[in-house]
N, C-alpha and C positions, 0 to 999 in steps of 0.2 A: 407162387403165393395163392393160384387160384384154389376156394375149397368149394368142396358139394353144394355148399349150402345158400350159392347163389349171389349173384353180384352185390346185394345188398351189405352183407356182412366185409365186405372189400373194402366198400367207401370209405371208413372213418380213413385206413393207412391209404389209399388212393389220394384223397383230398391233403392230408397231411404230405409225402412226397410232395404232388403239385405246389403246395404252401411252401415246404422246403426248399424249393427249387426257386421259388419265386424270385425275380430281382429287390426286389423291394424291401431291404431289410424290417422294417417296422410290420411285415405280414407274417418273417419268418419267425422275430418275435415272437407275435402273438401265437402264432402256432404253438411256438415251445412251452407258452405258459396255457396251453390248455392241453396239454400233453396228459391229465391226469381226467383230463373229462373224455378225451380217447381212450384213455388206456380200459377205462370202465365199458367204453362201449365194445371194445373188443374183447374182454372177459381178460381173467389173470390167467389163461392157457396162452392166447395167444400173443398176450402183451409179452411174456417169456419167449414166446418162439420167433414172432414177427417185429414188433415192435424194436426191443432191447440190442436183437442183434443189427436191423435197420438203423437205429440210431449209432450204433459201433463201428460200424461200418461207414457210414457215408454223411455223418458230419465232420466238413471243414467248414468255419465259419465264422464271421464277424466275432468279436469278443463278448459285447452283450446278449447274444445269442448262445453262445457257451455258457457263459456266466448264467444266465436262465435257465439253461439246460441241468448244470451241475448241482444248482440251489435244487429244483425240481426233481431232480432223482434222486436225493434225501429225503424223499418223504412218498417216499413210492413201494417201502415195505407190504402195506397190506395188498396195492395195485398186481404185485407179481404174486399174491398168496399168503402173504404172511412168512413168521420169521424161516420155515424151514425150505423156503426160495429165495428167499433176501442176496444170497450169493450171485443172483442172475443181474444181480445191479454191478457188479465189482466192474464186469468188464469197461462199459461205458465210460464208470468213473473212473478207470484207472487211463483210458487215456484222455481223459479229459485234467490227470493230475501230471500231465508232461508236456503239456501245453506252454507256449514261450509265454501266456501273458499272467503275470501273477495274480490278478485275484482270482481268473478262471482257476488258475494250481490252487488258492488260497480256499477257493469254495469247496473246490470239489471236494480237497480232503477234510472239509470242516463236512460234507457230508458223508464220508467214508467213515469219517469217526464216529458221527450220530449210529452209520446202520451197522459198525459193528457191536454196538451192544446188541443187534439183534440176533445176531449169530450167537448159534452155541458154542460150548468149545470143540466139538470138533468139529463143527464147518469153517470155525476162526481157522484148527490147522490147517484143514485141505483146504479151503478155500480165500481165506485173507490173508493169512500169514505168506502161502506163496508168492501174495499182491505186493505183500512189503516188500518180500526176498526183491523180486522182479524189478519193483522200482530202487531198491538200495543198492542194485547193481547196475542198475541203465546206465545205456552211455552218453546220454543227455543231462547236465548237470540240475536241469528242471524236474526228471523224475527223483534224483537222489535228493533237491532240497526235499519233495513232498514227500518221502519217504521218512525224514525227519521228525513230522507230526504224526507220524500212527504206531510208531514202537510203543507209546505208553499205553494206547488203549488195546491193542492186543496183548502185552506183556501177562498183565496179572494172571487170565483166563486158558494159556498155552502150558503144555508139560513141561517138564524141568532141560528136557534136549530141547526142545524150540527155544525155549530163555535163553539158554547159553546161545542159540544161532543168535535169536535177536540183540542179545548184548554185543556179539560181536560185529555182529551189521553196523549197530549204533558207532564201536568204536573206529570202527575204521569212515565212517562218515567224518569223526571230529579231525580226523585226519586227512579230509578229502584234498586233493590238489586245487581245486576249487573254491576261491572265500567264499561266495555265495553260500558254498554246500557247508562249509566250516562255521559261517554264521549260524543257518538254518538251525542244524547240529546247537548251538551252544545256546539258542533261543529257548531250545527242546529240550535242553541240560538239568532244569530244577523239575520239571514237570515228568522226565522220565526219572528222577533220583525219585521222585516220591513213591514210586510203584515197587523200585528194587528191594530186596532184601537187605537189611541194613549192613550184614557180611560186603555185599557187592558194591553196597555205596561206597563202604572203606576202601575195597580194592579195586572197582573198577571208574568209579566216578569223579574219584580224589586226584585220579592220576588225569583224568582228562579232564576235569576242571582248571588243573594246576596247567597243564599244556593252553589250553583253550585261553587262561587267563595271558598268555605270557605270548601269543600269536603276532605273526606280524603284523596282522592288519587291525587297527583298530576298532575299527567294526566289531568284529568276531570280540577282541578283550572285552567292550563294554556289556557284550550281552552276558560275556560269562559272569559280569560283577552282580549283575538281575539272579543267575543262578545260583550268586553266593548266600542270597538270603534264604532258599526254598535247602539249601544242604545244610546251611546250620543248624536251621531248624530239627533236620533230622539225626544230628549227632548227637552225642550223649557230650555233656557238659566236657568230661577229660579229656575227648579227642579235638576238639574245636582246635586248641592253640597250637595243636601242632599241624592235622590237617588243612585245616582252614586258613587261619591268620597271618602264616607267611604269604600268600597268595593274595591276600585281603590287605595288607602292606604296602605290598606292593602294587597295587592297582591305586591303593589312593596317592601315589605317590609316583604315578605313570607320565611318562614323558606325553602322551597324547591327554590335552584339556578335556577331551570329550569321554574320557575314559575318568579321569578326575571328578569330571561332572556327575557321571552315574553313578560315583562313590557314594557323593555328597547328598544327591537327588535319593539316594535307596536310604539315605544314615540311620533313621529312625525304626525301621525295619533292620536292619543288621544291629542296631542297637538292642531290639526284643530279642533279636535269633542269638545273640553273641550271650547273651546276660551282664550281670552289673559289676562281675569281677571284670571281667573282659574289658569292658567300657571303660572302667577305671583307668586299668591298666594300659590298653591299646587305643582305644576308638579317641579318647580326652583329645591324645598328641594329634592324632589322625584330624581328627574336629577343629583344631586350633590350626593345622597347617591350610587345610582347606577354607577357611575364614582368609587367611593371609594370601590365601592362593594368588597368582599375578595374571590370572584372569578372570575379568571381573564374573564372565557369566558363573564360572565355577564358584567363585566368592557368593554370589547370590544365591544360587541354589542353597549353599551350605547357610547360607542366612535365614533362608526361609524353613529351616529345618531348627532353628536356635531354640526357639517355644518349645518343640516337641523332645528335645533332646536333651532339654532341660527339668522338662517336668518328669522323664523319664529316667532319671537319674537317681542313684539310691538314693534313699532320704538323710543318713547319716553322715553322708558329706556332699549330698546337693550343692548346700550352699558356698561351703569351701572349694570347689571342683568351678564356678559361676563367677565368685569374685578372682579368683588367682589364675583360675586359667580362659575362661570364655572372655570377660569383660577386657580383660586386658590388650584382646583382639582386635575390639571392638576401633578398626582404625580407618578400615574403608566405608567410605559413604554407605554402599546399601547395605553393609553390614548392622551400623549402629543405626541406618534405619530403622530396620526390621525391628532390630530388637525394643527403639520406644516406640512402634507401630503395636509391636505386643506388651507395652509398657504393661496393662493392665496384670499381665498372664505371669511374665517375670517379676511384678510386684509382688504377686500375691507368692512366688518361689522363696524371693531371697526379703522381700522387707525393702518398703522405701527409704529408710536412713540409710543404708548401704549403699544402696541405688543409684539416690540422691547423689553420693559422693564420689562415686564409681562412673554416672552418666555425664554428671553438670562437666567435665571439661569435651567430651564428646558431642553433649548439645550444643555447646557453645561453640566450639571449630566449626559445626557444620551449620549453624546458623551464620557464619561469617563465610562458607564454601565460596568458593569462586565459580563453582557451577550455580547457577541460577535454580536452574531445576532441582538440586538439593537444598535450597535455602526453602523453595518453596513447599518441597514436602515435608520439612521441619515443622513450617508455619502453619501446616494444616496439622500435624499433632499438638498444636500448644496447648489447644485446651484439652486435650488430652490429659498433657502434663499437666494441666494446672488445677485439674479435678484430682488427680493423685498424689502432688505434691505438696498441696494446700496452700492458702492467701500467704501463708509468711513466708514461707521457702519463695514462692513465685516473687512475692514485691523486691525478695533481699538480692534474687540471682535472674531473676528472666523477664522482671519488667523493664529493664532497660533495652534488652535486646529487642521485645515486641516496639519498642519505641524508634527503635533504631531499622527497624524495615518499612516506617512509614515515612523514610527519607531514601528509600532501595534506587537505585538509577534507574532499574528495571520495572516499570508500570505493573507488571503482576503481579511482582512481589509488593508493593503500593498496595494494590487494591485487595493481596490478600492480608495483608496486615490489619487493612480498615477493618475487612470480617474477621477477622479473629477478634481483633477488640471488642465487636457488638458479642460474640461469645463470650470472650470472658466479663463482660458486665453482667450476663441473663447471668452466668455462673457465681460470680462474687456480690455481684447485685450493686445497686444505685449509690449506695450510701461509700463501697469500697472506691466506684469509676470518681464521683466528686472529688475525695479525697487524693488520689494517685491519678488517673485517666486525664481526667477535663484538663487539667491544670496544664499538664505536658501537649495535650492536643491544640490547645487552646493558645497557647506559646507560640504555634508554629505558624500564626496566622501572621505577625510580621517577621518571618524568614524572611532575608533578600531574595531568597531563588521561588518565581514564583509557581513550579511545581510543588513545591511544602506547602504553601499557602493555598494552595485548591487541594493538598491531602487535608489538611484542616478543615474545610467543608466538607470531602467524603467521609470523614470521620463523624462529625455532626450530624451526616445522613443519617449514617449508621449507628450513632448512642443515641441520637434523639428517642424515640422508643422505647429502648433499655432503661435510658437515666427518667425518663416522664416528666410530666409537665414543669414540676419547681426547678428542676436545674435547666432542663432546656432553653424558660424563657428567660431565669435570671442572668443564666451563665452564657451559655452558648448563642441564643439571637444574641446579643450587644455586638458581639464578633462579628456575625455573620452581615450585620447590618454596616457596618464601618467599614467590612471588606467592598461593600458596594460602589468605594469611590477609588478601587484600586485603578491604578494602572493599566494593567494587562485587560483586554477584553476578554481573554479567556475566564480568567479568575471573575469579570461581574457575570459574565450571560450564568457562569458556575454558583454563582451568589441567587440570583432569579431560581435555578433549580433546585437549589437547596430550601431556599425559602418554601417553594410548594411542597420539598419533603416532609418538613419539620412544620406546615401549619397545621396538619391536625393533631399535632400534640400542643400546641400553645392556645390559651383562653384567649376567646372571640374580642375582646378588651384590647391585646397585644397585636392581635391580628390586624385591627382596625387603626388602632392608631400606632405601629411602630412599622409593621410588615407592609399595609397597603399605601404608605405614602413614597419609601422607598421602592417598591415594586413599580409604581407609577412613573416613578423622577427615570428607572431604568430602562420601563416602556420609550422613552421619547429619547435612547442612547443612538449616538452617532452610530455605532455597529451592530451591522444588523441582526446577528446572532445573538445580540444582549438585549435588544428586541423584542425578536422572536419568543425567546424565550419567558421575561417580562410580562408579556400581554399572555402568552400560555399559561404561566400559574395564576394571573390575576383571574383572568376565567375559571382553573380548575379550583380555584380556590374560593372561588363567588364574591369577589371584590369590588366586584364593576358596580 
């Protein structure tokens, strides 16, 4: 390596070796990431001759150090001369693309892809296309995956005898003895169909999509369901039902959930790729079984796809395709979530009179669920529903139900009840909560069970505000104030903290002579928490 030109010109690759060498991973690191600040100081003749093949040769190495290495020589075009040396990078990265740890394989060939745009076409022949041939025949199943990702970008740019080699490389990869390599292959399935000629799509991608999708290992099926979308696209409307749709079929209706899943997870996209006869015809059934599906993840996915699927639906019979076939679905919990999560979205599809009569026995089931956790995300759409169903639908069909979780055994479902109610007051306003609200909340202050009776002060926490001063102090103090001599100490210290909620909505008049004599009498309570609490709001409330 020694040249004429004197020891000087040695040191950058001297020091670099030493660094390489180093024990110290985090030095050889660094080294790799200044590889482009050596490569400069040793000019782009020698970075070609010394550098490139030094690196080829005698990196074995930690994986972040590959990994640094692979990133780093995607972007080393101009470093060796620009495009018409570009070739002098392949070797490095090709064996840095048959390395056992995959993102080292994953980089390098995401930089083999970058620098083969910078090859011409004919140093893609001589010199990349060999790189694919070489790795799509290794007998490590690591080079044949990464051999996987660089057919599409050489394809376009090679003669019509290199296409036919690369198509046949490609096929016998979908056919590798190795799922790995058979996965790789069907990942690479929609992305090399989009380069083919549309002849080869039909005869050579149809046949190993159709294999790919029907593999043994599930794995491999669901990626090919990902390249159902990127094929349809590229078919002419006539060929879809026969190429396509059996295969498409049959995957949404695949003994493997996780294969079901990817159906349901792509639907809206194979729904644009397929068109609206299609949908009608095929995807509706497919739609509805996957709703029904008997796992729930699959069921959810296909739920979170209902909005999109819907509004992407001809216009002409939208809405007959939503009542007779979607809604009728609608039977598992995250399913009929979703869909009044997007109540807004499907209102505006099909019309809330429909809706209305199509949802209310589904609200209602799952407002009574025996899972807690569905009662409770009910509760968190009600006012949802109650902004789009309006005061009268709500008082005739869903006020009782909000009334009836403010008695839940379950304390979250309690406390989320009390907030909804202050929501639907801001929303129906003071004059609707008087009328219907107070009346029922206000009942429950002599329940026997004296958890209802302290929901009835968390309720009064939470309308005081809403309803303001005239119903507060006419309606709700007298309660609050008679609850003071309950029983339970929980229920008075719970009387004391409601009182400091509710007095800065009540006149300094009420304050003085209803609030601070009671507060006072529950200051001097045998328990101490009722107390505690007593002499707290008389202070915050400036009593004393």
């Amino acid at each position: 390596m020694a040249g004429a030109d004197g020891d000087d010109s040695l040191y950058p690759i001297a020091v670099l070796i030493d660094e390489l060498r180093n024990e110290d991973v985090q030095l050889r690191l660094n080294s790799i990431k200044k590889l482009s600040t050596i490569a400069l100081a040793l000019g782009v003749e020698r970075t070609r001759t010394e550098l490139l093949p030094f690196l080829t040769d005698t990196i074995y190495d930690e994986d972040e150090v590959l990994l640094a290495l692979a990133e780093q020589l995607g972007n080393f075009t101009m470093l060796v001369g620009g495009p018409e040396y570009v070739h002098c990078l392949l070797p490095p990265l090709e064996s840095l693309a048959t390395v056992e740890e995959t993102v080292v394989r994953d980089k390098a060939v995401e930089s083999l892809r970058k620098i083969s745009q910078e090859h011409s076409p004919v140093d893609l022949e001589v010199h990349f296309e060999p790189l694919v041939k070489r790795l799509a025949s290794g007998d490590w199943f690591t080079s044949r995956t990464s051999a996987c990702g660089l057919f599409s970008v050489c394809y376009p740019r090679v003669s019509s005898t290199v296409k036919a080699e690369i198509r046949q490389h490609f096929r016998t990869l979908c056919s590798d003895d190795t799922p790995m390599v058979r996965r790789a292959a069907a990942s690479k399935l929609g992305e090399f169909a989009k380069v083919l000629e549309l002849d080869y799509v039909k005869s050579d991608i149809i046949s190993l999509f159709t294999a790919l999708a029907s593999d043994e290992q599930d794995s491999v099926r669901l990626l090919a369901v990902e390249a159902c979308v990127s094929i349809a696209t590229l078919l002419p409307q006539e060929d879809l039902e026969t190429l396509v749709m059996p295969t498409l079929r049959q995957a949404a209706e695949d003994k493997s959930w996780r294969v079901r899943y990817m159906v349901a997870d792509k639907f809206s996209e194979l729904q644009k790729a397929v068109g609206p006869e299609i949908t009608k015809n095929d995807l509706v059934p497919a739609f509805q079984n996957l709703l029904k599906d008997c796992e729930a993840e699959v069921r959810a996915a296909a739920a979170n796809k209902v909005k999109e699927f819907c509004e992407n639906l001809p216009e002409d019979s939208r809405e007959q395709i939503i009542m007779t076939h979607i809604l009728p679905c609608v039977k598992c919990p995250e399913v009929r979530l979703n869909i009044i999560s997007n109540l807004d979205c499907v209102n505006e599809v099909i019309g809330i009179r429909q809706l209305s009569q199509s949802l209310l026995p589904a609200i209602v089931e799952l407002a009574e669920d025996a899972k807690w956790r569905v009662r409770l995300a009910i509760i968190e759409y009600m006012p949802l529903l109650a902004g789009q169903l309006g005061v009268e639908f709500f008082d005739e069909k869903l006020n009782t139900l909000c009334m009836a979780w403010l008695i839940d055994h379950v304390y979250a479902i309690r406390e989320a009840a009390t907030c909804n109610l202050m929501k639907l007051v801001e929303k129906f306003g003071a004059e609707w909560a008087q009328n219907t609200i107070v009346p029922k909340v206000l009942g429950m202050a002599n329940d026997p069970n004296y958890l209802h009776r302290m929901t009835t002060l968390f309720c009064i926490n939470a309308l005081s505000e809403a309803c303001g001063q005239d119903i507060t102090t006419k309606q709700m103090l007298p309660v609050v104030l008679k609850m003071s001599n309950d029983q339970v100490a929980n229920v008075r210290f719970n009387v004391a903290k409601s009182l400091q909620k509710i007095g800065p909505v009540l006149d300094s008049n009420a304050l003085q002579t209803e609030v601070k004599p009671v507060l006072e009498k529950l200051a001097t309570d045998t328990d101490m928490d009722v107390k505690y609490f007593a002499q707290e709001a008389i202070s915050v409330l400036a009593l004393a």
